[in-house]
Backbone as JSON, one array per atom type, in Angstrom:
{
  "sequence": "XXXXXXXXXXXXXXXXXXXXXXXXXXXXXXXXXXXXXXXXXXXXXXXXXXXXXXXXXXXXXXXXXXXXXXXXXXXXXXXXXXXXXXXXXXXXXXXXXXXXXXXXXXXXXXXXXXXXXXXXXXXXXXXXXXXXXXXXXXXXXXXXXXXXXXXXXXXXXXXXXXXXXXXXXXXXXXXXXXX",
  "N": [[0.84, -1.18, 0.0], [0.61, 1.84, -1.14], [-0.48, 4.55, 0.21], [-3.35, 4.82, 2.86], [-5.62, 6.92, 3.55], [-8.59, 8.57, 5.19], [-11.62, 7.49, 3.21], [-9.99, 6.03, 0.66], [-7.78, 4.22, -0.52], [-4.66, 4.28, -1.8], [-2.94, 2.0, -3.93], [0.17, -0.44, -5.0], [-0.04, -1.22, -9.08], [-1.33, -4.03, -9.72], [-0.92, -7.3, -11.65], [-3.04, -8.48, -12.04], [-4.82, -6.51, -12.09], [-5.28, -5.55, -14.63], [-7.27, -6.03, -16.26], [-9.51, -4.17, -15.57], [-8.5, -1.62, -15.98], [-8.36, -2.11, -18.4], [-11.29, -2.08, -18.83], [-12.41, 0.47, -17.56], [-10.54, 2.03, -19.32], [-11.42, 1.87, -22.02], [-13.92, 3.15, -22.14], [-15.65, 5.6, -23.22], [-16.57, 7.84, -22.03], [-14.08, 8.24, -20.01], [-12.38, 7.96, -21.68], [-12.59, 10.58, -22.61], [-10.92, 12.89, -22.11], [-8.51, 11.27, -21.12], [-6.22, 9.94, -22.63], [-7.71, 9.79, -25.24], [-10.84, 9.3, -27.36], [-10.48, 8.13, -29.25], [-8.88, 6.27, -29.36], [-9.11, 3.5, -27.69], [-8.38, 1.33, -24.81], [-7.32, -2.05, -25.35], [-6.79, -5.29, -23.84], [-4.14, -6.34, -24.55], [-2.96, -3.52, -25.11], [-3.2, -2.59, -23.08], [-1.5, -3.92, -21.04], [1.06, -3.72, -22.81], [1.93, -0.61, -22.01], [1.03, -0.19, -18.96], [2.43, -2.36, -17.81], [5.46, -3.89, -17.01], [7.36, -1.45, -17.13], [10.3, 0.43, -17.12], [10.34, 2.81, -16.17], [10.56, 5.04, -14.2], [8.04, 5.42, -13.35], [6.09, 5.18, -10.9], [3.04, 3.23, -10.29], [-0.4, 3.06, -10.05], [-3.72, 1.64, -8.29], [-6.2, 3.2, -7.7], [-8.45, 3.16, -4.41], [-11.61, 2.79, -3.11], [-13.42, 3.09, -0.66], [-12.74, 0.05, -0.48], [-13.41, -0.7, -3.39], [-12.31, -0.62, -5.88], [-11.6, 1.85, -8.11], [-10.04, 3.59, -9.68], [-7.36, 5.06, -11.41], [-4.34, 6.16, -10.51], [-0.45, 7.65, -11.58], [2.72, 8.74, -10.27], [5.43, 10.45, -10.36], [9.39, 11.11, -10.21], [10.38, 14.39, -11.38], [12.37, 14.16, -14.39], [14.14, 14.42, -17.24], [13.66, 11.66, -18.19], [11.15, 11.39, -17.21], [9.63, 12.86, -17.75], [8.35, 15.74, -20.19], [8.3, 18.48, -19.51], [10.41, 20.86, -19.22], [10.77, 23.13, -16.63], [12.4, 22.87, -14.15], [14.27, 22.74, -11.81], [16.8, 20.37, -10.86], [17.69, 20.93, -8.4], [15.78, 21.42, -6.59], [13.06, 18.77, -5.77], [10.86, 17.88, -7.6], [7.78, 16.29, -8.37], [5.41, 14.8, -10.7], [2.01, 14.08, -11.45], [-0.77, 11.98, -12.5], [-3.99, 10.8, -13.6], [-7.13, 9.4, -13.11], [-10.88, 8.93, -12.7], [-12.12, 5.5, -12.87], [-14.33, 5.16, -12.77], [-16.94, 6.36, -13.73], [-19.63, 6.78, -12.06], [-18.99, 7.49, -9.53], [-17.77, 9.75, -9.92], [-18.04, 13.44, -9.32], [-18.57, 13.59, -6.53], [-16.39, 14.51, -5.01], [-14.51, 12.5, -4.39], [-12.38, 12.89, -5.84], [-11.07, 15.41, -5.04], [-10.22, 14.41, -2.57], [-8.44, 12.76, -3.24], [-6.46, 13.58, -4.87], [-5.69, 15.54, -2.63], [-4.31, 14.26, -1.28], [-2.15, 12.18, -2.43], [-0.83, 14.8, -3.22], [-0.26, 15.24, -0.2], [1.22, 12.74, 0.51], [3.55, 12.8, -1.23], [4.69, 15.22, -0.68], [5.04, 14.87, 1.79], [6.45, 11.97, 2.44], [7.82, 11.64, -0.04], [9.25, 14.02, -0.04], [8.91, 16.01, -1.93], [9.05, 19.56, -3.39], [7.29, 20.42, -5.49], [4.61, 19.81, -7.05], [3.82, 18.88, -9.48], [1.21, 19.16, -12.8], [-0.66, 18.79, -16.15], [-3.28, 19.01, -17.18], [-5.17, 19.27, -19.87], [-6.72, 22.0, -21.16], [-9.42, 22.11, -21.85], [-10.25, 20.74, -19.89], [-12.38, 21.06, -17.81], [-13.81, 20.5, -15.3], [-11.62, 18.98, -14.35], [-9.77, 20.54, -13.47], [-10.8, 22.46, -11.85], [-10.96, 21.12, -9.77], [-8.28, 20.19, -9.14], [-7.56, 23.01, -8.67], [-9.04, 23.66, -6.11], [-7.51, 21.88, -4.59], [-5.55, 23.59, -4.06], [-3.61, 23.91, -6.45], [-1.95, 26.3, -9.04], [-2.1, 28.13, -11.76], [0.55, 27.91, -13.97], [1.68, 28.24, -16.59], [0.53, 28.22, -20.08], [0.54, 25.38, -22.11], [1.54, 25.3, -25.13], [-0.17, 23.76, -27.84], [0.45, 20.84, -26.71], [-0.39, 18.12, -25.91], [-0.98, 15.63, -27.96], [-4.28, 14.51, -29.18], [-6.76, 12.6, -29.8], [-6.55, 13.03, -32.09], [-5.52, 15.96, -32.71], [-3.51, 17.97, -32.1], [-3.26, 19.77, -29.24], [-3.97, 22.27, -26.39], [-2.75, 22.77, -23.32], [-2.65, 23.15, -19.88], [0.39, 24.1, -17.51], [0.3, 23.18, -14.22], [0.88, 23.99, -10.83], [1.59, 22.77, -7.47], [2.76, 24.18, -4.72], [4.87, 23.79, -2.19], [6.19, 25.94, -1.13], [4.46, 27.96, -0.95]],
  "CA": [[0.0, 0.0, 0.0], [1.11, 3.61, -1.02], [-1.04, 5.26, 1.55], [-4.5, 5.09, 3.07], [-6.81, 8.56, 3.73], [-10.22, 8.55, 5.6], [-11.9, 6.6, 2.81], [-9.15, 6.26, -0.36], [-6.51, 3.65, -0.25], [-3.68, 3.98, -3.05], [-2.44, 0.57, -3.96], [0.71, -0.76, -6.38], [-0.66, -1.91, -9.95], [-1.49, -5.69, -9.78], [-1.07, -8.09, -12.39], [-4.77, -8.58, -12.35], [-5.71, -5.23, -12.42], [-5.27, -5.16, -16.08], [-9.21, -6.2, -16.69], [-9.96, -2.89, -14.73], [-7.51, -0.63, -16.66], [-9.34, -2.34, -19.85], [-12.66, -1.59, -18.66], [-12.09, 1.53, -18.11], [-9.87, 2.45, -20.88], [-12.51, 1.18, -22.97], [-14.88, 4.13, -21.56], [-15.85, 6.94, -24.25], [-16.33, 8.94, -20.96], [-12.91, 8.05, -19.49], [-11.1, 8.49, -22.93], [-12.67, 12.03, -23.53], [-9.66, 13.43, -21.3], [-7.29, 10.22, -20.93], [-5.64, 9.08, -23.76], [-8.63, 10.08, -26.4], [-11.57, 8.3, -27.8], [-10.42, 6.76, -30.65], [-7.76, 5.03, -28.86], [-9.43, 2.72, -25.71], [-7.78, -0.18, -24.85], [-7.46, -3.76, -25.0], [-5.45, -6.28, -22.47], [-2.41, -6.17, -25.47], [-2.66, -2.42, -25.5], [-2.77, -2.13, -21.44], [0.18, -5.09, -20.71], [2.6, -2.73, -23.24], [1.5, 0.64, -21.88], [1.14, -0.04, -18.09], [3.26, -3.47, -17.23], [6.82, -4.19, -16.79], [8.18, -0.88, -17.49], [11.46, 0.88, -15.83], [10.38, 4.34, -16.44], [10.65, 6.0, -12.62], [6.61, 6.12, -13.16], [5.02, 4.43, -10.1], [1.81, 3.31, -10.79], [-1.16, 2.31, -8.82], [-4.95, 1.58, -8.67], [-7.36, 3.91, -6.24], [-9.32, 2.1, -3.81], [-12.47, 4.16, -2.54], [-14.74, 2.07, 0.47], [-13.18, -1.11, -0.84], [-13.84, -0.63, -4.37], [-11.22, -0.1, -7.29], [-12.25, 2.49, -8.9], [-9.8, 4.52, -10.59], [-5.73, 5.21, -11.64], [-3.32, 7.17, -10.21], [0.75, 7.85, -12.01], [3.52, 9.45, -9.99], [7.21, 9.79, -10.94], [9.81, 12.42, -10.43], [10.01, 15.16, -12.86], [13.36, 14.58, -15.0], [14.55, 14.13, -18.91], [13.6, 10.68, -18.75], [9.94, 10.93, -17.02], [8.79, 14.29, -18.64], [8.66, 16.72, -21.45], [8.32, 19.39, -19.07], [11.91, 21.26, -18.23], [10.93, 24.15, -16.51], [12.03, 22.68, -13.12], [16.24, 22.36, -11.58], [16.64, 19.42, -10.37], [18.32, 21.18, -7.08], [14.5, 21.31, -5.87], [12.67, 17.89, -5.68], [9.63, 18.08, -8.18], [7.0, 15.36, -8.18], [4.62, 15.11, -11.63], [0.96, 13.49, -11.12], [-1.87, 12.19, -13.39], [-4.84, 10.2, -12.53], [-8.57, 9.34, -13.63], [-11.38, 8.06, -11.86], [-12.79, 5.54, -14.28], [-15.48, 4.46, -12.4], [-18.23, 7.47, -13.82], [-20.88, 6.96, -11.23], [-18.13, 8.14, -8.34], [-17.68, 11.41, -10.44], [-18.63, 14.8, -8.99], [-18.69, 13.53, -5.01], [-15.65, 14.91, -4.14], [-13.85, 11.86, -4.35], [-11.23, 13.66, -6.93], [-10.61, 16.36, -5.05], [-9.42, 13.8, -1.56], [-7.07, 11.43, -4.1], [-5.41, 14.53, -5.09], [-5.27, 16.35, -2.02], [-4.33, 12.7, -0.34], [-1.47, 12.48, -3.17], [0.36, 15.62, -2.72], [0.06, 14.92, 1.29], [1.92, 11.83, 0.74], [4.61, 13.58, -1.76], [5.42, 16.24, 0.56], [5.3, 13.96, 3.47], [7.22, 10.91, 1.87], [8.84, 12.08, -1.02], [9.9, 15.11, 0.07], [8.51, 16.67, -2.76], [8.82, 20.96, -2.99], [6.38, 21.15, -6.01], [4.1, 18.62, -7.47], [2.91, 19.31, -11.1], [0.11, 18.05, -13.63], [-0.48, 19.11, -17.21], [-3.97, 18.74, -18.11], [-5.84, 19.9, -21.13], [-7.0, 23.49, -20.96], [-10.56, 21.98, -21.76], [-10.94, 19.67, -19.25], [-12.36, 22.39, -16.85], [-13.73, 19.51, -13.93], [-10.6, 18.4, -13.67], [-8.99, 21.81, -13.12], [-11.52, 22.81, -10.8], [-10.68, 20.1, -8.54], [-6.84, 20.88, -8.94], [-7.49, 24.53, -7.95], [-9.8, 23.37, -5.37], [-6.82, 21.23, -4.05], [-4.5, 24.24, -4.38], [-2.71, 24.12, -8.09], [-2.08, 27.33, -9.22], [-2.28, 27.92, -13.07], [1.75, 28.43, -14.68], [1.42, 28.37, -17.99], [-0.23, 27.41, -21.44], [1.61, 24.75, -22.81], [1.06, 24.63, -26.09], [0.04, 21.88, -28.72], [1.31, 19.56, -25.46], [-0.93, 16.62, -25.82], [-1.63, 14.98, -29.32], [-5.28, 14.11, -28.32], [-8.23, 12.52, -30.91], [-6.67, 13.36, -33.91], [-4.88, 17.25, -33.23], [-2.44, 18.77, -30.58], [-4.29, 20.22, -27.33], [-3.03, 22.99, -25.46], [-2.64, 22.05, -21.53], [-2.08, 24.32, -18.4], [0.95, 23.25, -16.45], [-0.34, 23.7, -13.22], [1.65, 23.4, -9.48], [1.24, 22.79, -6.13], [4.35, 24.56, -4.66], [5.0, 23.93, -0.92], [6.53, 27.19, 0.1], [3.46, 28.85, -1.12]],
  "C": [[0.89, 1.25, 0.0], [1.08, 4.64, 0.49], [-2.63, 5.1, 2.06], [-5.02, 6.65, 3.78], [-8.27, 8.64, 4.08], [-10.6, 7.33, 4.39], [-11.26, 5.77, 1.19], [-8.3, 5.47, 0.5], [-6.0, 3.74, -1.78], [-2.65, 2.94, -3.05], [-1.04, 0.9, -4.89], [-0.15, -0.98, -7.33], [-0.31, -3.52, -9.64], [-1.56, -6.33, -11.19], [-2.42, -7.95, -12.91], [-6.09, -7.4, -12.19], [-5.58, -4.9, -14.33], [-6.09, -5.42, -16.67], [-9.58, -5.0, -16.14], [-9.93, -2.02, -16.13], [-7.79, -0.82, -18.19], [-10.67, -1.65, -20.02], [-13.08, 0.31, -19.22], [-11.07, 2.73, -18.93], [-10.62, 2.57, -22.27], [-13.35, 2.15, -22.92], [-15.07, 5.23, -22.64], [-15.71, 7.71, -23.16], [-14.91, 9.46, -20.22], [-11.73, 8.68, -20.61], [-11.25, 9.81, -23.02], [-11.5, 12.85, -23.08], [-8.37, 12.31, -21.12], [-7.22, 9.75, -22.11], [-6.94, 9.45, -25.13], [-9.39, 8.62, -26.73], [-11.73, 7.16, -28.81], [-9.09, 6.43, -30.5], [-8.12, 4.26, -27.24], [-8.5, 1.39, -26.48], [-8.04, -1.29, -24.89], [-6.24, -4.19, -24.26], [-4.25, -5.81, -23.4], [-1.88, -4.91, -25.1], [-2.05, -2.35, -23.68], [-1.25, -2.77, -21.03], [1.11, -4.25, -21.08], [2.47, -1.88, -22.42], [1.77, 0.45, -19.84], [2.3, -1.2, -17.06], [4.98, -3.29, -17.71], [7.49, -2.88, -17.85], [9.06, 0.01, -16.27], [11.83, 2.0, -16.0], [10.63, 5.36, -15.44], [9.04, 6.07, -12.51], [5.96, 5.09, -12.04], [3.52, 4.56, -10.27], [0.55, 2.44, -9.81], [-2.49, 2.65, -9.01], [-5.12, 2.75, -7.19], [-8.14, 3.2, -6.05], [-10.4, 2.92, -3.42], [-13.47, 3.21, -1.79], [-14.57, 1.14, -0.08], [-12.98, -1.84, -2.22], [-12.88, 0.04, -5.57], [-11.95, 1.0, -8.02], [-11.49, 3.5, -9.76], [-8.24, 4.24, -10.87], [-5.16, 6.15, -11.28], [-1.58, 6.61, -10.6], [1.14, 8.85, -11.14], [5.27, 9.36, -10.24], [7.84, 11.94, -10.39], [10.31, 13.26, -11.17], [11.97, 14.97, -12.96], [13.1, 14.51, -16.41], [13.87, 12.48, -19.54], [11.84, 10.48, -18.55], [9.13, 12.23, -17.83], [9.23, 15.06, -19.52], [8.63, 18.2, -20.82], [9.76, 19.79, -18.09], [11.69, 22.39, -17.54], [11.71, 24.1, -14.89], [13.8, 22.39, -12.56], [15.55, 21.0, -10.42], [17.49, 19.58, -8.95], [17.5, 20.78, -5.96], [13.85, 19.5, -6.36], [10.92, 18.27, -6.44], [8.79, 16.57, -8.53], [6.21, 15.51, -9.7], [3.34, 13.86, -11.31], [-0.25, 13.01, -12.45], [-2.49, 11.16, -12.89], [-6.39, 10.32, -12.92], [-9.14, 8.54, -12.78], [-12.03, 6.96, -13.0], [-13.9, 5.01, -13.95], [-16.69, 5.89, -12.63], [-19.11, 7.81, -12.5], [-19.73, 7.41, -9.95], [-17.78, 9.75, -8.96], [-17.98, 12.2, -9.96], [-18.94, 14.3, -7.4], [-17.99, 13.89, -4.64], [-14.4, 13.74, -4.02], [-12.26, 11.8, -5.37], [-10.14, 14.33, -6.18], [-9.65, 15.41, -3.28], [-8.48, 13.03, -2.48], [-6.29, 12.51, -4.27], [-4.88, 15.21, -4.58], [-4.29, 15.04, -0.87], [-2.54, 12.61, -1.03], [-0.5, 13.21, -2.71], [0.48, 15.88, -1.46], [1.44, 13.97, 1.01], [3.2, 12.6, -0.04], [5.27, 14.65, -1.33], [5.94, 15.73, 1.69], [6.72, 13.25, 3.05], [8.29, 10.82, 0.88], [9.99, 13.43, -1.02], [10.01, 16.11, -0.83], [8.52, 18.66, -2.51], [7.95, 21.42, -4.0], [5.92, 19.54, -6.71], [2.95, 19.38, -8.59], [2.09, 18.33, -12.48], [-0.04, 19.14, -14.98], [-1.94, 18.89, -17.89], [-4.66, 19.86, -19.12], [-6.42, 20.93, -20.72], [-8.99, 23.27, -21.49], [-11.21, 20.76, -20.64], [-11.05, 20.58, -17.99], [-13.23, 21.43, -15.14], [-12.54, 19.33, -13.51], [-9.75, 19.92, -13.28], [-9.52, 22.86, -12.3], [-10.74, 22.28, -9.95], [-9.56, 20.67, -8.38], [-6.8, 22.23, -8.26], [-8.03, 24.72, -6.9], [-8.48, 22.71, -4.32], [-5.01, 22.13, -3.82], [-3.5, 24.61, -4.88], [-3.11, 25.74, -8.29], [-1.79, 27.14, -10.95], [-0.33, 28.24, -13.03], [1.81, 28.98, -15.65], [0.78, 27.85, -19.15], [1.2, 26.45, -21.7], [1.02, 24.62, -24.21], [0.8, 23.61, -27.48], [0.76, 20.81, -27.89], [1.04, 18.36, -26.1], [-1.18, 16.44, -27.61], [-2.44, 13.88, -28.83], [-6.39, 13.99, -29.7], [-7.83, 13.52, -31.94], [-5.81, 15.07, -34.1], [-3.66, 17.4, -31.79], [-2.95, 19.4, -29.91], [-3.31, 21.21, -26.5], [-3.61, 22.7, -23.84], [-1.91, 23.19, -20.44], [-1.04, 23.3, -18.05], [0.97, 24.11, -15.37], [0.58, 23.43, -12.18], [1.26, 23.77, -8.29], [2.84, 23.14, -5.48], [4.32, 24.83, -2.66], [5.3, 24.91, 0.05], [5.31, 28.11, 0.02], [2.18, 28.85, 0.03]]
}
């Protein structure tokens, strides 16, 4: 176990979470922000994509009362885990991403504890001094929550993501500890 939080446990990935990580991969709802709609997954696609790689990206299911219900990625920001250099590697920077893919848990609030749960543990544990995320400049739920959880906007990034077919401009957003 990562960490447990009132009702949120963050696990490792399991072997046999890779029927989950299908499921919802598979999601039109899930894809409209993760990975795009006209690319869901299958087991082949998940196995390459989330198994036996030796990227620095720790990876792990969200548990919520019990109940798998979503994905959370953390790694620390260098050359090899990100495209984002704005950051010296004197300071200890954390990078985050993370979907719920279970729909019907959507909009309870259960976003805004994984993420505030998250950069607890990365400050705590990692010793993290900023912990940064990159999403799409239209995915305005999810950047609620983040600002809700105390991300502050940085900058446009733009054409970041190549998302359903074009390039996507993306806030990179941070949670910055001395702040």
């Amino acid at each position: 176990m990562i960490f447990e939080k009132e009702n949120i446990m963050v696990r490792p990935l399991q072997e046999n979470d890779n029927y989950l990580l299908v499921r919802w991969l598979s999601n039109p709802a899930v894809l409209e922000f993760y990975e795009g709609r006209d690319k869901p997954f299958d087991l082949e696609k998940v196995n390459k994509d989330f198994y036996n790689r030796h990227d620095g990206v720790d990876r792990c299911i969200v548990v919520y009362e019990v109940i798998a219900i979503g994905y959370i990625q953390f790694y620390q920001v260098n050359n090899k885990t990100s495209t984002i250099h704005d950051y010296s590697q004197e300071e200890i920077t954390y990078g985050m991403d993370q979907f719920i893919g279970e729909p019907e848990y959507w909009n309870k609030g259960i976003g805004t504890l994984l993420v505030l749960s998250m950069v607890d543990y990365l400050l705590e544990k990692k010793q993290a001094h900023r912990v940064i995320m990159d999403p799409q400049r239209t995915n305005l739920r999810a950047i609620r929550c983040y600002e809700k959880c105390g991300f502050k906007k940085i900058r446009v990034l733009p054409k970041h993501e190549f998302h359903e077919g074009e390039l996507r401009d993306c806030w990179l957003i941070e949670f910055n500890r001395s702040i």
